[in-house]
C-alpha positions as CSV (number, residue, x, y, z in Angstrom):
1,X,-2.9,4.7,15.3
2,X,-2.3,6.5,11.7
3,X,-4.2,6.1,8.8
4,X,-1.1,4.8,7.5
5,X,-0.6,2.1,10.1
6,X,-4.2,1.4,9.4
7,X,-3.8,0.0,6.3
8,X,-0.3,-1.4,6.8
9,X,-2.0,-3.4,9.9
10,X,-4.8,-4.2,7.2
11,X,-2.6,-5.3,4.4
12,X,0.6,-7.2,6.3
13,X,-1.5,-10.7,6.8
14,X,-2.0,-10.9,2.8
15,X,1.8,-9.9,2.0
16,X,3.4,-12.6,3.5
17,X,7.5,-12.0,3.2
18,X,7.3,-8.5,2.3
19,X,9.1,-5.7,4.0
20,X,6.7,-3.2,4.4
21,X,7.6,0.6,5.1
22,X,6.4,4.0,5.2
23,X,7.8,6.3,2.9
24,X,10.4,5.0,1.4
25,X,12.6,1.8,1.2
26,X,15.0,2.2,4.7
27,X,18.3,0.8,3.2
28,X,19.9,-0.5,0.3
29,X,17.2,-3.0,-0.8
30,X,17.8,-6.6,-0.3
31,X,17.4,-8.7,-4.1
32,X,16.0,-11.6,-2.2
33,X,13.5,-9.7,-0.6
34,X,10.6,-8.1,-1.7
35,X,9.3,-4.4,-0.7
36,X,6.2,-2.7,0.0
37,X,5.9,0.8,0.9
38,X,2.7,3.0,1.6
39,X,3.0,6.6,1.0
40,X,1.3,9.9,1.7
41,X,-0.3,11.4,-1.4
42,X,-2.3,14.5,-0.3
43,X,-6.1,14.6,0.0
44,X,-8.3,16.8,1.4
45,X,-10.0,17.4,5.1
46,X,-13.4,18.4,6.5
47,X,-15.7,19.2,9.4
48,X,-16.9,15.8,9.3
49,X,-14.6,13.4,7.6
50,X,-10.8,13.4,6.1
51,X,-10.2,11.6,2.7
52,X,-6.4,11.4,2.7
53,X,-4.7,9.3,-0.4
54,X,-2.1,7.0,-0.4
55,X,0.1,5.0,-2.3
56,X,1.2,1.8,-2.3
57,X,4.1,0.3,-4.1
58,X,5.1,-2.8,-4.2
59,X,8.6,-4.4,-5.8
60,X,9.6,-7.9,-6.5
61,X,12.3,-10.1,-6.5
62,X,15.1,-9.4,-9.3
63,X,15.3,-10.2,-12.3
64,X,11.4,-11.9,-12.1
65,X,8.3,-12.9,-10.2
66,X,6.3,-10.2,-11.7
67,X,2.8,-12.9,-11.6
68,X,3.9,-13.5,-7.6
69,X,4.1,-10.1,-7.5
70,X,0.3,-9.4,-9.3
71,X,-0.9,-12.0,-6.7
72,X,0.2,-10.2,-4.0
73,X,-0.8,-6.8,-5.1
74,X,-4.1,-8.2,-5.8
75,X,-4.4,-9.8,-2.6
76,X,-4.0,-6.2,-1.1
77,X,-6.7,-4.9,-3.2
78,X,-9.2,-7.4,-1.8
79,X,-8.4,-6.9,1.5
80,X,-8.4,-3.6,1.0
81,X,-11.9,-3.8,0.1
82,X,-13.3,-5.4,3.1
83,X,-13.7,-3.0,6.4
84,X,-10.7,-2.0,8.0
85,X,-10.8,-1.1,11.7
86,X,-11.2,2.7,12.5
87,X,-11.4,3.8,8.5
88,X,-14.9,4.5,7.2
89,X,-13.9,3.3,3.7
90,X,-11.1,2.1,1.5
91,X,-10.7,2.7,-2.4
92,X,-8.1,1.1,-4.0
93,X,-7.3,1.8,-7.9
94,X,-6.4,-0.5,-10.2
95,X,-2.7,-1.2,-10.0
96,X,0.3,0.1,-12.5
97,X,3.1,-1.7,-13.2
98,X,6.5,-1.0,-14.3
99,X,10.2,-2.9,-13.8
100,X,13.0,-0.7,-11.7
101,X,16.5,-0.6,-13.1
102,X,17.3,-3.5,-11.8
103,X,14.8,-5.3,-13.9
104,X,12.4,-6.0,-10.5
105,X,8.7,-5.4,-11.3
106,X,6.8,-2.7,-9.1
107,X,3.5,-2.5,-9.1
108,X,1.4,1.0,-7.6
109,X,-1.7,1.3,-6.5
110,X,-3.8,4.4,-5.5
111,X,-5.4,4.5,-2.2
112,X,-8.3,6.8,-1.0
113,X,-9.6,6.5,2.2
114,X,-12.5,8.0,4.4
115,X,-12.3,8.4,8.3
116,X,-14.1,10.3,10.6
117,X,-12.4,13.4,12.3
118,X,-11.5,13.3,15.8
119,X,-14.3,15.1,17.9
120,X,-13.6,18.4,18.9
């Protein structure tokens, strides 16, 4: 399993109703649904240990919900915070947030993580 899929495994149970992705947003995005995507943001590897980044962003409904929205992203955070299965260590930032175009607020947070290399 990724590091991605990792945290998407960690994550789903707390973002109830969200389409979560890697990447990008596959489609034309539904406004009655809301989105979450985790993408790859660099890092740096080791003998020992790999710290990859991530992001996560994560939009709401049209035209509102932006407090849902801080609720859900925080709820990610937390669980973020507690061990995850085969990652030595998570480190969310503090989220951003913004509206899109369509007036739907999006919020980003910053991952680092710490996981052992594979043995060689």
């Amino acid at each position: 399993m990724s590091i991605a899929q990792r945290i998407e495994a960690a994550i789903r149970p707390v973002l109830p109703g969200v389409v979560l992705s890697f990447g990008r947003i596959h489609g034309a995005p539904d406004p009655l649904k809301r989105y979450g995507v985790i993408r790859p943001a660099g890092g740096s590897s080791g003998d020992r240990v790999r710290r990859p980044q991530f992001t996560l962003d994560l939009m709401g409904l049209k035209d509102g919900d932006a407090t849902q929205t801080a609720a859900l992203v925080e709820a990610a955070i937390q669980r973020m915070r507690e061990p995850v299965a085969g990652l030595v260590f998570l480190a969310p930032s503090e989220p951003s947030f913004t509206t899109t175009a369509e007036g739907r607020p999006l919020s980003s947070v910053a991952i680092a993580a710490i996981t052992e290399t594979a043995p060689v």
